[in-house]
KOLFIKOL-313696 format. One record per residue (C-alpha): z, x, y; residue in one letter. Coordinates in nm, 4 decimals. Each point is the difference from the previous one (the first is absolute). Layout:
! residues N
GUTOR         w         u         v  lovo
GUTOR         Z         X         Y     A
...
This chain:
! residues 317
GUTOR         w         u         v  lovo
GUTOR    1.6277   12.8030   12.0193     X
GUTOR   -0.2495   -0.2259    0.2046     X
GUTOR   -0.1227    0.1610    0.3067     X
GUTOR   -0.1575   -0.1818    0.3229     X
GUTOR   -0.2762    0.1032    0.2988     X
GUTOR    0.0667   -0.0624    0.3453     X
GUTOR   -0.3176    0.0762    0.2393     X
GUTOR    0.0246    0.0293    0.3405     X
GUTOR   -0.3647   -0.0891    0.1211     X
GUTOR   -0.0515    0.0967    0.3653     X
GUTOR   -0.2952    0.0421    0.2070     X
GUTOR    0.0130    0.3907    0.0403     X
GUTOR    0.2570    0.0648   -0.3279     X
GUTOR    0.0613   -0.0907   -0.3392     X
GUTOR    0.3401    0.0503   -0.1210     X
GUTOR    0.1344   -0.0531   -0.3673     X
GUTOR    0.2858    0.0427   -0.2343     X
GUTOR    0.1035   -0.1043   -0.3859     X
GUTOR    0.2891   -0.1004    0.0052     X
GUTOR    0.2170   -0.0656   -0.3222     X
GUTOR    0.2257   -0.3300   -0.0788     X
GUTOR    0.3405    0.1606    0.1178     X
GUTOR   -0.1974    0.0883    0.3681     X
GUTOR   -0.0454    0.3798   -0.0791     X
GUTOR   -0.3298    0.1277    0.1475     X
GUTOR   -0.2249    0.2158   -0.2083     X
GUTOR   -0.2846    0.0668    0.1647     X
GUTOR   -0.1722   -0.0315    0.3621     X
GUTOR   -0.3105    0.0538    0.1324     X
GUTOR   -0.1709   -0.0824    0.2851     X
GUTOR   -0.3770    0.0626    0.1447     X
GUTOR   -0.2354   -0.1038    0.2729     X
GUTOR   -0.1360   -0.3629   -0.0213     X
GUTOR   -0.4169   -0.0112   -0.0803     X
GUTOR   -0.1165    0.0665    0.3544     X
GUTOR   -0.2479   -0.3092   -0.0382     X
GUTOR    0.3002   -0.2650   -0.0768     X
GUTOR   -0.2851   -0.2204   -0.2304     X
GUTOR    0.2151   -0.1822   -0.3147     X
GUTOR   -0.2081    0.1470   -0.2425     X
GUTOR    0.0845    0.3108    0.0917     X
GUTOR    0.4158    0.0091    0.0934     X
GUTOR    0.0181   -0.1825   -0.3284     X
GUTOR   -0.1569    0.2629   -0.1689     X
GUTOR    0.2630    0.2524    0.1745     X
GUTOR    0.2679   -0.2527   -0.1139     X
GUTOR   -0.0977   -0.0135   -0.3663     X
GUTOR   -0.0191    0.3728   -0.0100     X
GUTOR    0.3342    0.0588    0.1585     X
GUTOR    0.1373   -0.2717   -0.2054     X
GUTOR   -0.1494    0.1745   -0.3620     X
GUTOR    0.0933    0.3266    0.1602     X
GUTOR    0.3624   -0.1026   -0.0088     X
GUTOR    0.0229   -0.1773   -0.3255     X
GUTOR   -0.0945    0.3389   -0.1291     X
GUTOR    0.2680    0.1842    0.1508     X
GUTOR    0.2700   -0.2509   -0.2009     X
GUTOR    0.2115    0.1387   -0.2475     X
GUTOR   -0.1353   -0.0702   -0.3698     X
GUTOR    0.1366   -0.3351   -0.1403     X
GUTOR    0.0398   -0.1134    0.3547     X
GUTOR   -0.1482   -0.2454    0.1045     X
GUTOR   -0.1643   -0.1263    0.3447     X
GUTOR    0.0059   -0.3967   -0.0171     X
GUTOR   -0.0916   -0.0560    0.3969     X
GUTOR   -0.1501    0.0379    0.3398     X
GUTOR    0.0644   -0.1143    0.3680     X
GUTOR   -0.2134    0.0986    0.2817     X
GUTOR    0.0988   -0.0654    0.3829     X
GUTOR   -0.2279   -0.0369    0.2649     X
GUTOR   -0.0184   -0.1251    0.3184     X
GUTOR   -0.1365   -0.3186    0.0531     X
GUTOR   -0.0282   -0.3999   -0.1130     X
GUTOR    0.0296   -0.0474   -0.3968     X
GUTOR   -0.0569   -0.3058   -0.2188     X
GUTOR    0.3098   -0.1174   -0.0955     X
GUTOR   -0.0212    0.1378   -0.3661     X
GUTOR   -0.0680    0.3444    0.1842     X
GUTOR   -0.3427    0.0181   -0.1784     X
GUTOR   -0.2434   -0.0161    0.3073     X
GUTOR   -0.0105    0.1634    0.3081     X
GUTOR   -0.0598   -0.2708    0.2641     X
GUTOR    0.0182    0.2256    0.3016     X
GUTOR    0.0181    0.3666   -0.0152     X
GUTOR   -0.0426    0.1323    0.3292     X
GUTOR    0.0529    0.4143   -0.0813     X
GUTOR   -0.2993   -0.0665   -0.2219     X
GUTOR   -0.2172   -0.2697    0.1506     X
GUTOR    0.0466   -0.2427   -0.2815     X
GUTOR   -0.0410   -0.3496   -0.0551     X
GUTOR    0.0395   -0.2206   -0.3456     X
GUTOR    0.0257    0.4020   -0.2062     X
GUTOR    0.0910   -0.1365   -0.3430     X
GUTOR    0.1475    0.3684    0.0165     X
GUTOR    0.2621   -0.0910   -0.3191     X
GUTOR   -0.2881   -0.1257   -0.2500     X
GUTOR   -0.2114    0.2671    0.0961     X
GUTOR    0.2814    0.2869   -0.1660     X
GUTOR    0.0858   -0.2179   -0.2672     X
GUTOR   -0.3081    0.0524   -0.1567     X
GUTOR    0.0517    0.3693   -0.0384     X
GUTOR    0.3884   -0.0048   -0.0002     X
GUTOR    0.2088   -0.1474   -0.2843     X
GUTOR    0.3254   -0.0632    0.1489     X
GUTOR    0.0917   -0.2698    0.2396     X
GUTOR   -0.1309    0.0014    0.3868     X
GUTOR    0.1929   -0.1689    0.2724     X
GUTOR   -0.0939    0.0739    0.3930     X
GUTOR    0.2933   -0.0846    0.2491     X
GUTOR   -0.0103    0.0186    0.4001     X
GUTOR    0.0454    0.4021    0.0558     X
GUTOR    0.3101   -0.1227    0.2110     X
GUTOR    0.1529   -0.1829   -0.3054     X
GUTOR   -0.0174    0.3484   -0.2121     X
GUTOR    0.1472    0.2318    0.3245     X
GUTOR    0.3139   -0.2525    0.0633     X
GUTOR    0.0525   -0.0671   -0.3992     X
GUTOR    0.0259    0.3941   -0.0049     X
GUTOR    0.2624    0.0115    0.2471     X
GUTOR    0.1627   -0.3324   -0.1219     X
GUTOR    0.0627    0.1850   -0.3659     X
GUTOR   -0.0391    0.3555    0.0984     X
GUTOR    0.0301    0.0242    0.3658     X
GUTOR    0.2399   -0.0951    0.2785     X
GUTOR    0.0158   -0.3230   -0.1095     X
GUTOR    0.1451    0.1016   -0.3392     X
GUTOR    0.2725   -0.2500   -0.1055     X
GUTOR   -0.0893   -0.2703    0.2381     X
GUTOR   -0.1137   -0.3411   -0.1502     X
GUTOR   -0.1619   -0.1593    0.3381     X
GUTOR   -0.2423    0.2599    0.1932     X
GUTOR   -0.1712   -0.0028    0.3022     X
GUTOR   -0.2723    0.2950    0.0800     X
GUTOR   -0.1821    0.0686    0.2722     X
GUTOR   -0.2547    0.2845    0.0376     X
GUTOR   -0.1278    0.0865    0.3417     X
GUTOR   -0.3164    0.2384   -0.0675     X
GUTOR   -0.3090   -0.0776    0.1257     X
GUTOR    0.0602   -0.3506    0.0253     X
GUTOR    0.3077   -0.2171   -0.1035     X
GUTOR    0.0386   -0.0512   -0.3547     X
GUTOR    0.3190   -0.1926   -0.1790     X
GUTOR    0.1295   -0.1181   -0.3624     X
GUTOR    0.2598   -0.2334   -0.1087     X
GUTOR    0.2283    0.0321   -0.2869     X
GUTOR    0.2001   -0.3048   -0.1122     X
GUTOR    0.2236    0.0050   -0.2743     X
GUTOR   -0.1512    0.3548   -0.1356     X
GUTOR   -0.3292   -0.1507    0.0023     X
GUTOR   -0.2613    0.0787    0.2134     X
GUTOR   -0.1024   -0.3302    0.2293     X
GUTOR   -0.3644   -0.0617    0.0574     X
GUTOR   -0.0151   -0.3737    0.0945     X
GUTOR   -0.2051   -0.3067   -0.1545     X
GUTOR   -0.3261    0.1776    0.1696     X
GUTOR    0.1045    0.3714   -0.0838     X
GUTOR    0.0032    0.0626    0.3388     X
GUTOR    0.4022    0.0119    0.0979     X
GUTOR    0.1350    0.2892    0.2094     X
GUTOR   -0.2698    0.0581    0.2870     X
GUTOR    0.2550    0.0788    0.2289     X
GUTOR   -0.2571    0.1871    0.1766     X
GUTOR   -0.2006   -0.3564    0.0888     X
GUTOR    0.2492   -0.1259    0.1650     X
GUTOR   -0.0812   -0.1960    0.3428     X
GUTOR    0.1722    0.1252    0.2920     X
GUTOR   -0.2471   -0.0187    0.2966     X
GUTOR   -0.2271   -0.2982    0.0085     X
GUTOR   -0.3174    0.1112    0.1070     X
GUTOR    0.1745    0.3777   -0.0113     X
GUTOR   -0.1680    0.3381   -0.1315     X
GUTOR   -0.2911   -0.0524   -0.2186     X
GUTOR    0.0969    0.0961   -0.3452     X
GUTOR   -0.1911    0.1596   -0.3371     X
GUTOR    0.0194   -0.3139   -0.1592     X
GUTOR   -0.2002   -0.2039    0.2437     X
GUTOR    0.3366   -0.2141    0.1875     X
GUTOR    0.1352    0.0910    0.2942     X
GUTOR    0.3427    0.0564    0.0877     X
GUTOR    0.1217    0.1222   -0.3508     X
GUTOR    0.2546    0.2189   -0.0253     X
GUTOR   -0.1875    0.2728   -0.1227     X
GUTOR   -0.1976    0.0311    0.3184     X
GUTOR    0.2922    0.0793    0.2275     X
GUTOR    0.1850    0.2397   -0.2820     X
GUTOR   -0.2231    0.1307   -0.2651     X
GUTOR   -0.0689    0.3483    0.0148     X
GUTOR   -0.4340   -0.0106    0.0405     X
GUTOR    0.0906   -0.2955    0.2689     X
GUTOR    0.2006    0.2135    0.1855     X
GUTOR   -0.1609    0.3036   -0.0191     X
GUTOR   -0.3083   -0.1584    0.1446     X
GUTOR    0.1943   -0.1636    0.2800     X
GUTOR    0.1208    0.3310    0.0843     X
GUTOR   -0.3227    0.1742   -0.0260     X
GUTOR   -0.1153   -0.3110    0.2460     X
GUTOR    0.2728    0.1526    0.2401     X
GUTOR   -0.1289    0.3708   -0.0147     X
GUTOR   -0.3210   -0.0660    0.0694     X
GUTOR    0.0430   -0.2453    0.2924     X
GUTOR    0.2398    0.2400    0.1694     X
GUTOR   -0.0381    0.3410   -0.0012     X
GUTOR    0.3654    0.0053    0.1814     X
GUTOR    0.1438   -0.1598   -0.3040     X
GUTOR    0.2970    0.1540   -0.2512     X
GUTOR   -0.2140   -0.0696   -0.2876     X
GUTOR   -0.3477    0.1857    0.1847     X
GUTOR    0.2098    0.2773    0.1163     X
GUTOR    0.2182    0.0746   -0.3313     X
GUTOR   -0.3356    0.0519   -0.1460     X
GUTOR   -0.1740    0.1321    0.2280     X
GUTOR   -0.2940   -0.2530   -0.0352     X
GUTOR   -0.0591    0.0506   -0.3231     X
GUTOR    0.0943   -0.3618   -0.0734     X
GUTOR   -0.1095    0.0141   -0.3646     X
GUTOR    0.3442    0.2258   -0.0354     X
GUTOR    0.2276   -0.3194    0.1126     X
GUTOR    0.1877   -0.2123   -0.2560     X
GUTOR    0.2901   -0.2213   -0.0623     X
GUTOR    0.3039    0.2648    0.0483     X
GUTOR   -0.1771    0.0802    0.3515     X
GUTOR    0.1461   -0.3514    0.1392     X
GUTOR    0.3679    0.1161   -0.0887     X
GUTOR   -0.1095    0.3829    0.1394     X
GUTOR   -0.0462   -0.1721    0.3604     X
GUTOR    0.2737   -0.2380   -0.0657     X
GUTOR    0.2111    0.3224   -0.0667     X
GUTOR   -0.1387    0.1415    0.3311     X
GUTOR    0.0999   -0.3735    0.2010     X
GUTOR   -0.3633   -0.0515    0.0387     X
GUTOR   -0.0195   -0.3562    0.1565     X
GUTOR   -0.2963   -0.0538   -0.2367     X
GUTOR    0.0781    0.0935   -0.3245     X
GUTOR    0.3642   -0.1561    0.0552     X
GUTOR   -0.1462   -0.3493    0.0326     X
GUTOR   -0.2233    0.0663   -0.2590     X
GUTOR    0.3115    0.1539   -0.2659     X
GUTOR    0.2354   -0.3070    0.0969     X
GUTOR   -0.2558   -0.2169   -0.0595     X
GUTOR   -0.0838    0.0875   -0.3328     X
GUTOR    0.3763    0.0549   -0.0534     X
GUTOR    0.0958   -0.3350    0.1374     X
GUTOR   -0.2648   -0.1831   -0.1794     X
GUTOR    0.0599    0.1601   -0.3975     X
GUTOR    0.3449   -0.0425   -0.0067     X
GUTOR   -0.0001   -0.3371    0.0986     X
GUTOR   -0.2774   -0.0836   -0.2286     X
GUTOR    0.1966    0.1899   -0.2997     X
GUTOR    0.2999   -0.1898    0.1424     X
GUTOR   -0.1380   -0.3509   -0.0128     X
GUTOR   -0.0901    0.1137   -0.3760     X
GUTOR    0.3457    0.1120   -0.0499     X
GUTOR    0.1213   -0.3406    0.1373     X
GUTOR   -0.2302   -0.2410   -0.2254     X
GUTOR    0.0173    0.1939   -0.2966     X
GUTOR    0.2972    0.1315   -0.0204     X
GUTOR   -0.0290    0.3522   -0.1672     X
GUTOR    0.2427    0.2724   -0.0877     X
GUTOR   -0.1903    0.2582    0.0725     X
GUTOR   -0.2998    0.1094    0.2675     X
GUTOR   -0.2415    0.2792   -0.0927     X
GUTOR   -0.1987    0.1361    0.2714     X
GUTOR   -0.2534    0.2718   -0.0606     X
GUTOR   -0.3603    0.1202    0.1505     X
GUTOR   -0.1289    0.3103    0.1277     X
GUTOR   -0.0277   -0.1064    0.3568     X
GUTOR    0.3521   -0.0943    0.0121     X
GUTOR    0.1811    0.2402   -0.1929     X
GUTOR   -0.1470    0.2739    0.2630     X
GUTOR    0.1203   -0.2386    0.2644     X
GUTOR    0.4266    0.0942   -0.0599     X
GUTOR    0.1398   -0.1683    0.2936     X
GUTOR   -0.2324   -0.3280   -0.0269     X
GUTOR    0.1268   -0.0213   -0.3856     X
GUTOR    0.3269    0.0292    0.1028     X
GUTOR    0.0066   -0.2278    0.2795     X
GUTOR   -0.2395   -0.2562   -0.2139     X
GUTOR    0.3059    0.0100   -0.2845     X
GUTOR    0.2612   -0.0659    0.2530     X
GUTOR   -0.1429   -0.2638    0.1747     X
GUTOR   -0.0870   -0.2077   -0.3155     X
GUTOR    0.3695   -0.1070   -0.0095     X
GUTOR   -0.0048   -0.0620    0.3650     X
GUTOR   -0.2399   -0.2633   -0.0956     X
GUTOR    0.0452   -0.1423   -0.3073     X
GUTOR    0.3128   -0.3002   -0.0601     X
GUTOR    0.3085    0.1748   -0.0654     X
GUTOR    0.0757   -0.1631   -0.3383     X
GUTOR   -0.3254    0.1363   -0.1258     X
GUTOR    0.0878    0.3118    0.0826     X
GUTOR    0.3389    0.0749   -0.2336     X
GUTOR   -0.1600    0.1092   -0.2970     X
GUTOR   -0.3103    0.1458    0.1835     X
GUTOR   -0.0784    0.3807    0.0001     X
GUTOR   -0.2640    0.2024    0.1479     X
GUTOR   -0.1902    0.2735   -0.1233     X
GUTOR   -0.3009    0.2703    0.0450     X
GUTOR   -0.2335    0.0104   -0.2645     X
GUTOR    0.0320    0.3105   -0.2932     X
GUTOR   -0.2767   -0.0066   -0.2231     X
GUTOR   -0.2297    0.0909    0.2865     X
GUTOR   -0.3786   -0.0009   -0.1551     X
GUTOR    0.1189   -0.0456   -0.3506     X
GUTOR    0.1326   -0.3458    0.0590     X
GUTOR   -0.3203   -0.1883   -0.1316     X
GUTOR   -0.0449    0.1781   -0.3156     X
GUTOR    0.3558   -0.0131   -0.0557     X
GUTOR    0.0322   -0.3647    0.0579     X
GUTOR   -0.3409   -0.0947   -0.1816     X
GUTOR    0.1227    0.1881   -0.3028     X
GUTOR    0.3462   -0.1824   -0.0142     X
GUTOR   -0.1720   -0.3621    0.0854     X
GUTOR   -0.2161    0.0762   -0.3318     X
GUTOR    0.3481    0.0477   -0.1829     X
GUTOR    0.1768   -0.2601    0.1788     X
GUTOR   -0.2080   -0.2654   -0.1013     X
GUTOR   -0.0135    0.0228   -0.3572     X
């Protein structure tokens, strides 16, 4: 039986699973990412988590592939990392440099790609054929699937829902721009705005439900005041509602998917904002797009990317 690797490559965590050709997982693991984040050094992590878990096959398996995700810009043949901002890389020919010591095939994808493939074949998006996700975290992050195939554009760059204009001459945003989406939703963005609050105000909901310990506040604070009809935090919580769902929405409307997967820690511990976000996406969105549409939270929660990765690297062969 031919097995597959799917490596979720984070910043803090490294998550991985072999996976067998019917979709049966075998093994996981996961373990802190190298502290210094230098190539040299996560790919030597990677090659021994990789050999680790062709050992743990079952004799006359055997283990024909590997997909990594991680966020950032790939070449289009997912060998270099362009842009990897967890690690502070730039140009990383990270695939060549564990093919040297690993003799099965490497393939990198966008870490996004690998967490909505999961859900597309294993997720909430199981038995759709067009899917949408969105994944509000620390920032915005999005992946399209067309036709069961993950869609990454002529520039491998499709699906940054997250860089959106909204405001021009808005919020400053971690990519440079201003007025992106991601600077009036995400969950860093936010957090900082509120923290912005707390400390200009000491009479504030978001200084006062810490008690000025403004390292404390967070995303799910904004629907905690809106909860409490704070003035505040209401404008702030409609805003960010009003502004993802009709982003998702105008999505919906161009491309026409049956199903919408939204996920991310900061708003799955936001209820009432999810809620509100998934009804108001077919307040938006054309009616006709809408008939075959469903909506759904995210299951595979921080299993996703390996899970997806590994079923890419079996997908495409």
């Amino acid at each position: 039986m031919k097995n597959y690797i799917g490596i979720d490559l984070g910043g803090t965590n490294i998550r991985a699973c072999l996976m067998d050709e019917n979709g049966g997982l075998k093994v996981f693991h996961k373990e802190k990412t190298d502290v210094s984040k230098k190539p040299d050094r996560v790919a030597n992590q990677i090659i021994k988590i990789v050999k680790m878990l062709q050992g743990r096959s079952v004799r006359g398996d055997i283990t024909t592939g590997c997909c990594i995700g991680l966020a950032g810009l790939l070449s289009p043949d997912g060998r270099i990392v362009k842009i990897g901002p967890n690690f502070g890389w730039r140009d990383v020919h990270f695939a060549d440099m564990l093919s040297r010591h690993i003799d099965i095939d490497i393939h990198i994808v966008n870490d996004l790609t690998a967490v909505s493939y999961g859900e597309f074949r294993m997720g909430a998006g199981k038995n759709s054929k067009n899917m949408f996700c969105v994944f509000v975290g620390s920032g915005i992050g999005s992946a399209l699937i067309l036709n069961k195939t993950p869609y990454e554009g002529s520039s491998n760059v499709a699906g940054e829902l997250g860089h959106i204009k909204i405001r021009e001459g808005g919020r400053l945003c971690g990519c440079g721009a201003r007025g992106c989406l991601e600077a009036y939703t995400g969950g860093n963005p936010v957090r900082e705005r509120i923290i912005e609050i707390a400390k200009s105000d000491k009479d504030s909901f978001f200084y006062r439900a810490v008690r000025g310990n403004t390292e404390k506040l967070n995303y799910s604070f904004v629907e905690k005041g809106y909860l409490k009809k704070d003035a505040i935090s209401t404008a702030i919580w409609e805003e960010i509602r009003d502004l993802l769902s009709m982003a998702i929405a105008n999505v919906v409307t161009v491309y026409n998917p049956d199903c919408v997967v939204i996920g991310g820690g900061a708003i799955l511990n936001t209820p009432r904002l999810l809620s509100s976000v998934m009804n108001d996406i077919r307040k938006y969105a054309t009616p006709p797009s809408l008939s075959k549409l469903k909506i759904e939270k995210a299951v595979l929660g921080d299993d996703a990317g390996m899970i997806g990765a590994a079923l890419l690297m079996r997908d495409q062969e």
